[in-house]
C-alpha positions, -999 to +999 in steps of 0.1 A: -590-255+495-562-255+468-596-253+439-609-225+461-576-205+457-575-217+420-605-202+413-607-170+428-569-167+411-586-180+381-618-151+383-593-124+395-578-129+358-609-131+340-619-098+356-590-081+349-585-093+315-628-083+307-616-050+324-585-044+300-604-056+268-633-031+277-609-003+284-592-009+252-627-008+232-640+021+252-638+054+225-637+074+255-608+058+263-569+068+255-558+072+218-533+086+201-551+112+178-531+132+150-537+166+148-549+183+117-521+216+112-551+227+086-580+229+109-556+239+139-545+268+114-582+283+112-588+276+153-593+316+167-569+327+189-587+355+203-623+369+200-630+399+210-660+426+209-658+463+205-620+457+201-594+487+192-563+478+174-531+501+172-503+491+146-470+512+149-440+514+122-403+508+129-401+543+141-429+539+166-453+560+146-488+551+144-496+536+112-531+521+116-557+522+137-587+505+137-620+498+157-643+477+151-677+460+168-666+420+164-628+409+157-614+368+152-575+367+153-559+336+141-526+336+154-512+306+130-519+331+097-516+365+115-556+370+100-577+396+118-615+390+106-636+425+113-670+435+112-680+474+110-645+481+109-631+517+111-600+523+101-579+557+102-546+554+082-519+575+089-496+588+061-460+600+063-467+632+074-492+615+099-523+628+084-555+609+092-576+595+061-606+578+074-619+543+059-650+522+066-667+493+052-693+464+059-661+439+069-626+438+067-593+415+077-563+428+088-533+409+086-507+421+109-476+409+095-477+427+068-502+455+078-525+447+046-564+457+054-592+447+032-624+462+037-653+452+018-689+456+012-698+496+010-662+509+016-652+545+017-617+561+020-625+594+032-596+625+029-606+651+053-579+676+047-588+673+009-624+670+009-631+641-013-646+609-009-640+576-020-665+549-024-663+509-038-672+474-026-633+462-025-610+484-008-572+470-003-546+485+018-507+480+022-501+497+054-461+494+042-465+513+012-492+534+023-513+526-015-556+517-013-565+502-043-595+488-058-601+466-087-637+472-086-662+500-098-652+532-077-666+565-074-643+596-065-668+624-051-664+664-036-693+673-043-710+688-061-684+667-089-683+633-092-662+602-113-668+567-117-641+546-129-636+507-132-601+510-113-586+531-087-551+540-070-545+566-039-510+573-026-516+582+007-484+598+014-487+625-020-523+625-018-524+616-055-552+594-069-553+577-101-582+567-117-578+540-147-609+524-174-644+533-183-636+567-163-667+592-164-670+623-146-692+649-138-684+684-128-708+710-132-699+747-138-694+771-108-724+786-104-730+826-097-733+818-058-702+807-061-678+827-080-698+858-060-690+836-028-650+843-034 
């Protein structure tokens, strides 16, 4: 009887210890795992579709306002990813100037928007257009720049330059390098039109 007992004492401890040894080589099973902060830091915090975003100033003023058809936050670097943005910027005086492009990101901290791919800054009060492939924005500042080719058009005149500035709030652009313009005469229509 005693052997009995000693061996079913004796199994009971095999089968446990088989059972711990295959728990500990199961991958499924528990393991500490370190997490990467730099693929954490590009997880999305939010995804959203035909999303509207609102940014105010210290006074409560709108500032920005955008819509667009796709948006990615990631809440680690503040990074708004766009697509088909549309943005209307609001200047001191809380004018609207309209701006669109292909995509865009938005960081919120510091209210910086890039569009890119076919952007245009449009100033509706002015009547002039502005169109390039890189568009920045510094919402605090209320400045768009671009570094690339850009073309400054009311028709029927137009001017290309290599570099661009607008100060929203003065409505003043500045146009720098390889600046060409076009502006035909006012024609008889015209001048009879006043």
């Amino acid at each position: 009887m005693r052997s009995r007992v000693k061996k079913r004492i004796w199994l009971t401890g095999m089968v446990v210890a088989l059972g711990g040894f295959l728990v500990w080589l199961d991958p499924r099973g528990p393991r500490d795992q370190v997490v990467d902060p730099d693929a954490m830091a590009q997880e999305p915090g939010h995804v959203l579709e035909n999303a509207e975003i609102t940014l105010f100033g210290e006074t409560g003023a709108i500032k920005q306002s955008l819509v667009t058809s796709h948006l990615v936050y990631t809440p680690q670097t503040a990074i708004t990813d766009l697509t088909s943005p549309r943005a209307v910027l609001f200047d001191s005086e809380q004018r609207q100037w309209l701006a669109t492009a292909d995509t865009g990101t938005l960081n919120t901290d510091t209210q910086a928007l890039t569009l890119a791919g076919s952007a245009q800054l449009l100033a509706p009060d002015e009547g002039w257009q502005l169109d390039t492939e890189l568009l920045r924005y510094d919402g605090m500042t209320r400045h768009a720049w671009s570094e690339a080719p850009a073309v400054l058009q009311q028709p029927p005149q137009r001017i290309d330059a290599s570099r661009m500035d607008v100060w929203l709030d003065n409505s003043q652009v500045r146009l720098t390098n390889n600046v060409r313009g076009v502006h035909p005469p006012a024609t008889r229509s015209h001048q009879e039109a006043r």
